[in-house]
Backbone bond lengths (Angstrom), bond angles and torsions (degrees), N, CA, C in turn:
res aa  C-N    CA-C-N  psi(-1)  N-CA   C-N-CA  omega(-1)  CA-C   N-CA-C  phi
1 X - - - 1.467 - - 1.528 113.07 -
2 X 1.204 126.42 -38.07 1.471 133.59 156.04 1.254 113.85 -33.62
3 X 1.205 124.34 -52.47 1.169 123.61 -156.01 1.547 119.49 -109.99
4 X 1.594 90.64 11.73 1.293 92.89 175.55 1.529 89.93 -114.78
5 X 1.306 121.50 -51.91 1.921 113.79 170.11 1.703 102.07 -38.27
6 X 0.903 110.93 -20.41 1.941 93.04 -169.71 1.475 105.82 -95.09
7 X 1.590 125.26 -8.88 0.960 133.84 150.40 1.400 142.46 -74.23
8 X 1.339 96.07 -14.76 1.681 110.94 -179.96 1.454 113.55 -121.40
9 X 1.484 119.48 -13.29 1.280 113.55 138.35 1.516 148.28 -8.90
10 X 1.144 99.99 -82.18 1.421 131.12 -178.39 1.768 109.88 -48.96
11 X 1.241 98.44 -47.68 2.004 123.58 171.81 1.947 83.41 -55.51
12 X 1.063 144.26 -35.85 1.390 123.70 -154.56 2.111 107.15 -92.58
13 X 1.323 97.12 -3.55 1.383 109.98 -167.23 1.586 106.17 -121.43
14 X 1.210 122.97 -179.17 1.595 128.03 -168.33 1.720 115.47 83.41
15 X 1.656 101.81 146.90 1.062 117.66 166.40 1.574 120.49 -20.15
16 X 1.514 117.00 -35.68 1.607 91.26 -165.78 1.698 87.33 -126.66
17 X 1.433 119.57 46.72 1.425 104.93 -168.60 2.051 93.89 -113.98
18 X 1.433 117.04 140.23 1.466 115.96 167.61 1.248 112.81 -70.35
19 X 1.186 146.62 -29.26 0.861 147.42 158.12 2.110 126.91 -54.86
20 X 1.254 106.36 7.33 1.371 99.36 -175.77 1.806 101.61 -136.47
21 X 1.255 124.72 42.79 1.865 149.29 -165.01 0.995 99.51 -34.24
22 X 1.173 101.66 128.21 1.558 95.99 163.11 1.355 110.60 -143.67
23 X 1.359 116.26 61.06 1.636 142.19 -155.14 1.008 117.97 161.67
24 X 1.506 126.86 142.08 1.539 135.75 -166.77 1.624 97.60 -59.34
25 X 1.415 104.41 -58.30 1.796 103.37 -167.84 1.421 113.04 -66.14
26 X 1.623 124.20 -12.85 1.625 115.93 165.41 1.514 107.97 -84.45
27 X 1.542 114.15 -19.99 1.240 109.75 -165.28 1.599 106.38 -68.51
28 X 1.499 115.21 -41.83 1.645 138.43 131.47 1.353 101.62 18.91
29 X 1.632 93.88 -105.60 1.230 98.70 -166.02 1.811 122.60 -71.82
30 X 1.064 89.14 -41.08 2.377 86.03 152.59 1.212 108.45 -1.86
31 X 1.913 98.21 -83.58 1.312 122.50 -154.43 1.596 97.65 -60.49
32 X 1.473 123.15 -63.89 1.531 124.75 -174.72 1.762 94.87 -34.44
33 X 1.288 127.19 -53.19 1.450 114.19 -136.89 1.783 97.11 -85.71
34 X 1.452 103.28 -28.61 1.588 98.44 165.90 1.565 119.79 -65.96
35 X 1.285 115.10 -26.87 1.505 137.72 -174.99 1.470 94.48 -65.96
36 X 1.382 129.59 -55.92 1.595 131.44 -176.02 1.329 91.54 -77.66
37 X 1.157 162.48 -49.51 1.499 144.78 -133.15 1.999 95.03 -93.85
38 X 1.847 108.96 -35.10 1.342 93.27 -161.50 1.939 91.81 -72.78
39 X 1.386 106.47 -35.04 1.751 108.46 -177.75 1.863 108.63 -48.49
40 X 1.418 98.31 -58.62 1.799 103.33 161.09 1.419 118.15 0.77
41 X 1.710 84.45 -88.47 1.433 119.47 -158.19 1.971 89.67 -70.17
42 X 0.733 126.18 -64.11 1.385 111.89 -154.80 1.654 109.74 -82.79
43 X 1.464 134.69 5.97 1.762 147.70 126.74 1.376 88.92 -29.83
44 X 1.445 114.04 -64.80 2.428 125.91 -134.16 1.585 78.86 -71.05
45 X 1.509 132.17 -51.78 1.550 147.00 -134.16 1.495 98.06 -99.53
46 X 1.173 114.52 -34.03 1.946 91.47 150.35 1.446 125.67 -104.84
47 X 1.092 139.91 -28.76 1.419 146.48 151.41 1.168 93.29 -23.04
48 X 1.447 126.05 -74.85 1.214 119.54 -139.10 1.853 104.01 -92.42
49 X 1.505 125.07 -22.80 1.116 113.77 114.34 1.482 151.46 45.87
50 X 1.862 74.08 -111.98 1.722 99.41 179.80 2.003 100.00 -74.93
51 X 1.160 100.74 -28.99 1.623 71.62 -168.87 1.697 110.74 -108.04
52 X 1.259 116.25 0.02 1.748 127.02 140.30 1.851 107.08 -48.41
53 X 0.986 124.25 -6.58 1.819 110.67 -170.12 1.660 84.21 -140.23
54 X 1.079 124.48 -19.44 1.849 108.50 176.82 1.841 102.67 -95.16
55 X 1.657 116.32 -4.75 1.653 127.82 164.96 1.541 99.42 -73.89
56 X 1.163 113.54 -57.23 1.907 130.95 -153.54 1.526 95.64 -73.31
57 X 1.208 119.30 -55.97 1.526 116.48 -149.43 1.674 86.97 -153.51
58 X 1.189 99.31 95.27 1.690 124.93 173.86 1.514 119.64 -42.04
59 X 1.597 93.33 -48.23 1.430 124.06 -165.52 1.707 124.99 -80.13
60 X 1.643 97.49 -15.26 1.498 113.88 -163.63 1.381 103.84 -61.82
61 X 1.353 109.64 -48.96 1.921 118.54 169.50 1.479 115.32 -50.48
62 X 1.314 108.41 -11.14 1.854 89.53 -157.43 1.180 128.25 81.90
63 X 1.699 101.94 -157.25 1.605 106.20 170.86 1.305 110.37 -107.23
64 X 1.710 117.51 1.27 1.303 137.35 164.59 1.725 98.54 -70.24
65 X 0.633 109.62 -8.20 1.538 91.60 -172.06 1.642 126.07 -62.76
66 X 0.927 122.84 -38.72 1.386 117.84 160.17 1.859 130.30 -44.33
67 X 1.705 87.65 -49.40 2.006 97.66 178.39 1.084 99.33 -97.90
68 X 1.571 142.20 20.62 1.221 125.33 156.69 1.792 106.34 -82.16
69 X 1.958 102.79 -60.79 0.797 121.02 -169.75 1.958 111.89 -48.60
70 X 1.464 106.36 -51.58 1.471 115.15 165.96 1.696 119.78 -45.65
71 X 1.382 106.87 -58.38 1.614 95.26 167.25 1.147 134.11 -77.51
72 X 1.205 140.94 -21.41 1.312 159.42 175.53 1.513 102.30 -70.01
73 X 1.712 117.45 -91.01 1.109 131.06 -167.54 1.331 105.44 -62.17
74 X 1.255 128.74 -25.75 1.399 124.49 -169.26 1.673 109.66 -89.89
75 X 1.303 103.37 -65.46 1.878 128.80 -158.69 1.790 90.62 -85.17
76 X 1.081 91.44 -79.09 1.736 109.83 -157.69 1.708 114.51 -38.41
77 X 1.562 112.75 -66.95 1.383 121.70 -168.28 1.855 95.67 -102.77
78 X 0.872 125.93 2.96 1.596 98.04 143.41 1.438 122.99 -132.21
79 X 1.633 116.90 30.98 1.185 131.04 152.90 1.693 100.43 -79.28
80 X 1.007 123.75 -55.75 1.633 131.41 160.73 1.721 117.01 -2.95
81 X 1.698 98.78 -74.65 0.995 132.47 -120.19 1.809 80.88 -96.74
82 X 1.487 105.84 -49.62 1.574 127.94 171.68 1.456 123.97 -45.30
83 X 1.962 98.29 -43.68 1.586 96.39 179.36 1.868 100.34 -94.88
84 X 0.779 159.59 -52.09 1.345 151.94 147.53 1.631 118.10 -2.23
85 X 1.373 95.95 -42.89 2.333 98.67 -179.59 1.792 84.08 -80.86
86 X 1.566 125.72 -53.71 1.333 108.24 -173.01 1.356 125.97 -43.62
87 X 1.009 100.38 -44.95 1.626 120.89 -165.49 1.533 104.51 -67.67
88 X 1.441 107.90 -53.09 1.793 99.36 158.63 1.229 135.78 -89.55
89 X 1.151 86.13 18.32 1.949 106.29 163.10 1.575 98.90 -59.20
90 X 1.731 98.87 -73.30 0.966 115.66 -159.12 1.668 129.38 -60.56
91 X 1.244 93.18 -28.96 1.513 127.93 162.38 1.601 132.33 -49.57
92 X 1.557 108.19 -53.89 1.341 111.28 -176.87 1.823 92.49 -104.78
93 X 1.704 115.32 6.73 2.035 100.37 -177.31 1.797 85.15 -93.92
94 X 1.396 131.09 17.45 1.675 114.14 -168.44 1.686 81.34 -93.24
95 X 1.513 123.25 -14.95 1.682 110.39 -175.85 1.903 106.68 -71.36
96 X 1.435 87.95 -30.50 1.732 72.45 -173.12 1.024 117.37 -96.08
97 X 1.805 134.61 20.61 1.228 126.82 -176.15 1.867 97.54 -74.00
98 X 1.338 133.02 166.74 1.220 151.32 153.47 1.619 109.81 -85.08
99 X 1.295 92.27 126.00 1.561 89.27 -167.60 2.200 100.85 -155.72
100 X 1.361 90.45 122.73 1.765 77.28 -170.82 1.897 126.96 -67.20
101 X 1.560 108.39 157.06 1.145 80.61 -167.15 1.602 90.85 -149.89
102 X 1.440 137.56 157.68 1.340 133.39 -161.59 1.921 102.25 -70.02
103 X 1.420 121.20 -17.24 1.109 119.45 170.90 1.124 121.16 -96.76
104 X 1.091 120.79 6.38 1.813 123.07 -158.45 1.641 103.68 -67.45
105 X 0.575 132.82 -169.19 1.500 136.68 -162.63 1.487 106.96 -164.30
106 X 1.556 119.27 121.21 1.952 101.94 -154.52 1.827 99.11 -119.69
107 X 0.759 130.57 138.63 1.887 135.22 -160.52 1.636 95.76 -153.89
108 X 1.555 93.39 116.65 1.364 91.78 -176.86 1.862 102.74 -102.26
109 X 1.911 133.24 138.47 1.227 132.84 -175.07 1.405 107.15 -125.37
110 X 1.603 126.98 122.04 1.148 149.23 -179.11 1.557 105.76 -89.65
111 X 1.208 121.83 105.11 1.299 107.57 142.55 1.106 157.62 -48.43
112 X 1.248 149.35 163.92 1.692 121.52 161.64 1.667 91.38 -178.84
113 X 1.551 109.14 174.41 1.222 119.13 171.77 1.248 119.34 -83.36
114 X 1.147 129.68 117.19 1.380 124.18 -13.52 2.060 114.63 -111.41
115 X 0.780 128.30 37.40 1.046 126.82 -153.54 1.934 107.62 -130.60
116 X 1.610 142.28 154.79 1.007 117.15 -179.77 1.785 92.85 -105.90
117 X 1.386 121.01 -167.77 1.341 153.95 -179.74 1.629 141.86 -134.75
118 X 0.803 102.33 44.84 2.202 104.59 -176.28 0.709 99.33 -82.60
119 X 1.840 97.53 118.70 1.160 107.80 153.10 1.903 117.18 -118.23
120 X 1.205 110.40 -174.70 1.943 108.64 -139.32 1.719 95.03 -120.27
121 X 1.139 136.07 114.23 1.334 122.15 170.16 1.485 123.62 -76.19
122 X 1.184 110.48 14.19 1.600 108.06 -163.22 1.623 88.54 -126.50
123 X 1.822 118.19 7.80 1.572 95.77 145.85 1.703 90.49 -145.88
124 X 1.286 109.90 93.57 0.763 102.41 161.46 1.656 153.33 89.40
125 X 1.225 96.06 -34.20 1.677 118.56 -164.95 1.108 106.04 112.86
126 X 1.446 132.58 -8.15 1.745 119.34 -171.27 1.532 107.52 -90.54
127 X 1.756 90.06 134.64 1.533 117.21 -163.29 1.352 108.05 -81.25
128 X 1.602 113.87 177.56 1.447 133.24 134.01 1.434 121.10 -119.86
129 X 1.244 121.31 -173.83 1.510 120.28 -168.84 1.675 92.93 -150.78
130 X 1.018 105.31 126.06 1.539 125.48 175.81 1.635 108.76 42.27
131 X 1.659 119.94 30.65 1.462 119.90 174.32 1.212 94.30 -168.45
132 X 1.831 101.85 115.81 1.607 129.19 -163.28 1.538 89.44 -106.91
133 X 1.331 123.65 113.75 1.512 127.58 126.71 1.262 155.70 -78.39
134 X 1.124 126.41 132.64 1.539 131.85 -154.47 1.784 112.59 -157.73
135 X 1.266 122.68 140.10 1.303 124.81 178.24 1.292 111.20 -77.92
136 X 1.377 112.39 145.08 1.713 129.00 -173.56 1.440 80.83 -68.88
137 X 1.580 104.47 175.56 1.116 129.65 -163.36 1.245 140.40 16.84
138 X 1.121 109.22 22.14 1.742 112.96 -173.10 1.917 97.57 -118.97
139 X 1.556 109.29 174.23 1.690 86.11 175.83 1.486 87.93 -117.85
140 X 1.137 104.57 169.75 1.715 135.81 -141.00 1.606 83.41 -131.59
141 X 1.588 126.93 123.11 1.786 123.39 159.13 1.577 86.51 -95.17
142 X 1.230 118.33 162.76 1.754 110.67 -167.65 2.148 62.31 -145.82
143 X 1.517 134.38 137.77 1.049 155.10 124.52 1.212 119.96 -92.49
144 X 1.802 126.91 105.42 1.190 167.62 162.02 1.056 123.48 -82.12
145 X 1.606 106.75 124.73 1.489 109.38 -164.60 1.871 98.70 -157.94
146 X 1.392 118.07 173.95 1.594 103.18 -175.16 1.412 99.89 -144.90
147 X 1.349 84.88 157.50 2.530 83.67 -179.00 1.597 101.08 -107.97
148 X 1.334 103.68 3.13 1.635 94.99 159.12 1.679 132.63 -134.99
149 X 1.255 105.75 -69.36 1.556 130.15 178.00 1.318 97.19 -102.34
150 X 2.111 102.37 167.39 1.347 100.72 154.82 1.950 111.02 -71.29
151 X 1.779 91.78 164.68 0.862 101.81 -171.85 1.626 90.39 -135.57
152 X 1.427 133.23 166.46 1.258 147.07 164.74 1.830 109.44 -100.12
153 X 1.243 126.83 109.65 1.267 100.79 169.17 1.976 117.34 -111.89
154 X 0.858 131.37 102.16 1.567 161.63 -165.23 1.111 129.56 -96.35
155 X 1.279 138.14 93.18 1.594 144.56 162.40 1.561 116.61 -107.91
156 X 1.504 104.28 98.53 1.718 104.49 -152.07 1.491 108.61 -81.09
157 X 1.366 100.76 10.12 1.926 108.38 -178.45 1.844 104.71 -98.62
158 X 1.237 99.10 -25.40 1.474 97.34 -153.93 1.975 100.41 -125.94
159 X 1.864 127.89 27.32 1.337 107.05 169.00 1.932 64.05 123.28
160 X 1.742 74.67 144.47 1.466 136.87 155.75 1.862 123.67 -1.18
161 X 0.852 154.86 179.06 1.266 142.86 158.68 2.247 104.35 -112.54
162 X 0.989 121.39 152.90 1.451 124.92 171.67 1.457 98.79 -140.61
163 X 1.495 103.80 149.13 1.248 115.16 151.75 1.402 145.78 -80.75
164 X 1.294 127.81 121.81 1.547 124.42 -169.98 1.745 102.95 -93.54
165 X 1.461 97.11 101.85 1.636 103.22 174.71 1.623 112.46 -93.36
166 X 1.245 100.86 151.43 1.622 107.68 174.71 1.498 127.22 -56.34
167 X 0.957 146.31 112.18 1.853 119.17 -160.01 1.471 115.22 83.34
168 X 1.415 128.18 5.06 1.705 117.32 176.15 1.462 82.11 -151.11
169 X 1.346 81.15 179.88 1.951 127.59 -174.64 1.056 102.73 -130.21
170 X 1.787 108.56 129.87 1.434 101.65 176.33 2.018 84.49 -135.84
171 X 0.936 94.23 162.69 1.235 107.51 -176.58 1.483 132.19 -116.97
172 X 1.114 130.44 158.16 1.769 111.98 -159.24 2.022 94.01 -172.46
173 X 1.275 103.46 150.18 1.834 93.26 -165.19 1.580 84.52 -125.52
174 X 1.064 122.34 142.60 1.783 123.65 164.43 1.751 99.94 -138.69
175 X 1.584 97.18 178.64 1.103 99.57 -161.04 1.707 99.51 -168.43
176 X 1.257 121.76 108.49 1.653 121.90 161.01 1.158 141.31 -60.37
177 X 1.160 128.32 84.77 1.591 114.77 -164.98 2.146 105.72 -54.10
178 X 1.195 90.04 -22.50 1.609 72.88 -171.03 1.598 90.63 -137.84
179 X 1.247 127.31 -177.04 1.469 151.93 -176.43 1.339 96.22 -92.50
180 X 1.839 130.16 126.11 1.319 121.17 164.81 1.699 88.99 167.75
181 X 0.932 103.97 172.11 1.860 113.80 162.02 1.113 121.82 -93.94
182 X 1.323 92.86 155.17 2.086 113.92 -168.88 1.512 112.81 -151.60
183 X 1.123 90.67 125.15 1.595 97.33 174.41 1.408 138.81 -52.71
184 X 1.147 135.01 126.00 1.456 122.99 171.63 1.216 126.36 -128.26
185 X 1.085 126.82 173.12 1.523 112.80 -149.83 2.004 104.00 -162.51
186 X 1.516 120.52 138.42 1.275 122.67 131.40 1.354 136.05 -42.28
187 X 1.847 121.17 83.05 1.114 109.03 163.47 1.303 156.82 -93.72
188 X 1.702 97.85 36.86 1.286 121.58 -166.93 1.507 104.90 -141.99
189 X 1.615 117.52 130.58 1.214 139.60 -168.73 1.778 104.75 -50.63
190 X 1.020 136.84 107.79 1.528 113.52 -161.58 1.805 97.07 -128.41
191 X 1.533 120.05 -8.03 1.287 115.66 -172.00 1.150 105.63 138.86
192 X 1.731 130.37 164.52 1.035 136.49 168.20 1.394 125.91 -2.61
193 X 1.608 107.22 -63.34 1.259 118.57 -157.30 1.255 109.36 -89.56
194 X 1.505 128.39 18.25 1.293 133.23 -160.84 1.391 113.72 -73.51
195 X 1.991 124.98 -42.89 0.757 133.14 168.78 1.378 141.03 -33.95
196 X 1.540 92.13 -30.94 1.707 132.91 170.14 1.205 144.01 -66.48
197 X 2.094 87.63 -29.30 1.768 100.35 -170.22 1.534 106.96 -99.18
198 X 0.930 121.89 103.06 1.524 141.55 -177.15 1.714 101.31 -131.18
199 X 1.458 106.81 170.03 1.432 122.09 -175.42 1.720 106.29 -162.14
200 X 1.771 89.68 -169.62 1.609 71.58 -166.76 1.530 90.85 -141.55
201 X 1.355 125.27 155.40 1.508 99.43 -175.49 2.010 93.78 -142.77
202 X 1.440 89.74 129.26 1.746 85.37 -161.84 1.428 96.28 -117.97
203 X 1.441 112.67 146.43 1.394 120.53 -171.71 1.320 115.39 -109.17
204 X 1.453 129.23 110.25 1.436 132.41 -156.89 1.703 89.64 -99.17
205 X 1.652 115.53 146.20 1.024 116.50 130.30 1.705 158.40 -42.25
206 X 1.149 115.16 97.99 1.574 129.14 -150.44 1.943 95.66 -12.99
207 X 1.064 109.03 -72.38 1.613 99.00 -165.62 1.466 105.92 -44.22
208 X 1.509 110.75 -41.41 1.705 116.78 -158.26 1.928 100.97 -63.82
209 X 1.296 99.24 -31.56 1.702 103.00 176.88 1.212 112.98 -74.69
210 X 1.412 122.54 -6.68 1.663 110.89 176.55 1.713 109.31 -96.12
211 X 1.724 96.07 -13.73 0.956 88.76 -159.32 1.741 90.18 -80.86
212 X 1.127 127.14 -46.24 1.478 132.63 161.95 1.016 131.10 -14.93
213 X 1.668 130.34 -26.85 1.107 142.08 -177.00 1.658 105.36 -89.16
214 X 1.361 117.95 -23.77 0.975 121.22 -168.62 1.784 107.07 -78.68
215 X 1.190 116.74 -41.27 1.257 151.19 160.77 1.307 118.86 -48.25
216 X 1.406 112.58 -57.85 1.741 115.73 156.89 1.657 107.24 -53.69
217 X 0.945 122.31 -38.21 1.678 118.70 -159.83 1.407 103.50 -76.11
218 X 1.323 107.05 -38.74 1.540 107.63 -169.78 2.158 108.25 -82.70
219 X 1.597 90.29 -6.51 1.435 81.61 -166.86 1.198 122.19 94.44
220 X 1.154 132.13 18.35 1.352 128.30 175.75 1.754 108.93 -101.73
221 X 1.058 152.99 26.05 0.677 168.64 -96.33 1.377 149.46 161.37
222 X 0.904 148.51 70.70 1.972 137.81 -139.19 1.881 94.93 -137.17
């Protein structure tokens, strides 16, 4: 078992893994997905259980054994178990709604085959191409949209996945807890070149992002 946890480890960490947050809204869904796995596991861990001791010892149930096993194992403890993951469903999905805010910070991302597009309102209209900047700690509304197909747009460190449709805006809020790079990614089948369309989304330190804008404006920058 060691040596198989030390193998499956590693899969829980990296740039494009949900499991390794590095943002309130991945931290979000983290928590939800550990929240479903411990509910999971402990449904499988009496079920399975209950019918390991009704194999072994027939008799242990009684003659109750059927409406114990039916309400209990069936209704009771994973009706439990069901409204508790809902309930923090609902709970930790209020981080990823998009919602405006006097700090928000607004970055508009184009899809296309195969490649993405941000561009920056605070110079201008001047873009990047497959490398999204944004200041740590502040939250970022990212509005996503595509000039052809769907597209998936995805940063599994930093919030949620959205879709970039042809003709709409969809909207999506992230947020860096710290300054560093993060992966991003196409998570939607879009064609050939899909394998390809990735990006990169780097988190500058508040001064270092002003200073960036200055840098975008003049063109130094792509």
């Amino acid at each position: 078992m060691p040596a198989l946890a030390g193998l499956m480890l590693p899969g829980c960490a990296g740039s494009h893994s949900t499991l390794d947050p590095a943002g309130p809204s991945a931290q979000a869904i983290a928590t939800l997905w550990w929240i479903m796995l411990g509910g999971a596991t402990a449904i499988f861990i009496a079920t399975s259980a209950a019918v390991v001791a009704a194999w072994v010892r027939p008799q242990i149930f009684g003659a109750r054994a059927p409406r114990l096993l039916i309400l209990w194992g069936g209704l009771i403890l994973p009706g439990v178990i069901l409204v508790a993951l809902v309930l923090s469903a609902f709970a930790l999905g209020e981080r990823l709604i998009a919602r405006p805010g006097s700090d928000m910070l607004a970055i508009a991302a184009e899809g296309r085959q195969w490649q993405w597009t941000f561009r920056y309102p605070q110079t201008d209209g001047h873009e990047t191409v497959d490398v999204l900047h944004i200041p740590a700690g502040r939250e970022v509304e990212i509005a996503v949209t595509s000039t052809d197909v769907i597209h998936g747009f995805w940063v599994p460190q930093l919030g949620g996945k959205i879709d970039a449709v042809p003709g709409h805006v969809t909207r999506i809020r992230l947020r860096a807890d710290r300054p560093g790079s993060y992966g991003g990614l196409c998570a939607e089948f879009c064609g050939v070149g899909h394998g390809v369309m990735a990006f990169t989304v780097i988190a500058h330190a508040p001064d270092d992002y002003d200073a960036l804008f200055v840098r975008l404006a003049a063109g130094d920058l792509r």
